[in-house]
N, C-alpha and C positions, 0 to 999 in steps of 0.2 A: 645334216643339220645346216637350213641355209647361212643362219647366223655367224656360225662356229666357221662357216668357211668362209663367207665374207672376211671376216674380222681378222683371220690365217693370211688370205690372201692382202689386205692390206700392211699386216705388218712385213711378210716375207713374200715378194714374188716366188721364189724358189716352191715352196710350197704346192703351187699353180703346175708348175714344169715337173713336180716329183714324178720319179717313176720306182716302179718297184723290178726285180727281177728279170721279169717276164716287159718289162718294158711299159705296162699299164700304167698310166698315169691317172688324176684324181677323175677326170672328165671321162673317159674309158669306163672308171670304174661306177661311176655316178649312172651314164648308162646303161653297162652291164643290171642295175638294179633300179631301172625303169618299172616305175607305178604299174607296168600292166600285171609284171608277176606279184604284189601283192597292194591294192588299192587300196585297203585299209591305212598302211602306213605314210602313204604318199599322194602327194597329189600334183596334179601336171601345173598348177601355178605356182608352188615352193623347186617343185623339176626344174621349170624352164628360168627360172629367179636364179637357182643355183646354175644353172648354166653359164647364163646369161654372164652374172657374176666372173665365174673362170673364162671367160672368154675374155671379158672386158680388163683382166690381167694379166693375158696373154694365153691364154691355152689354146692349144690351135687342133681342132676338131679332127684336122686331117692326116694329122703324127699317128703314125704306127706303131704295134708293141713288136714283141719277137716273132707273134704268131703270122703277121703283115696284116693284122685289122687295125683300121683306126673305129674311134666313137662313129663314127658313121656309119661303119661295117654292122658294129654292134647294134644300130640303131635300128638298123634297117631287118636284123635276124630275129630283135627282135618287136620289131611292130608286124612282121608274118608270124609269129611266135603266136600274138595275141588275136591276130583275124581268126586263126584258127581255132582258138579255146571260146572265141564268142561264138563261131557257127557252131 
């Protein structure tokens, strides 16, 4: 919900930097459930809004979790993820 995290991220930077466990923070995890594995509930202008968003208070794309992916890693496994289910 881009709302809910805009609104998060203003009151508490901390928010932005959470990580869980595993290291994954909110930007990771936002990735991880990129529009291509279900369209219906998302769409890439609210995606890249909430991005956008976490970046511009501070989330940095290219922080690792425990496994040594960053959102990048994740982005990129899965936009091959999704060429493949189109062909």
């Amino acid at each position: 919900n881009h709302e809910m995290i805009k609104d998060l991220a203003k009151i508490d930077h901390g928010y932005v930097h959470a990580q869980d466990q595993f290291g994954r923070t909110p930007l990771i995890y936002l990735v991880q459930s990129h529009p291509f594995r279900d369209h219906e509930k998302h769409d890439d202008v609210a995606l890249l809004a909430t991005v956008k968003t976490l970046m511009q208070h501070g989330s940095k794309a290219e922080r690792k979790d425990s496994f040594g992916k960053s959102a990048y890693n994740y982005y990129a496994e899965s936009e091959s993820v999704s060429e493949v289910r189109e062909e």
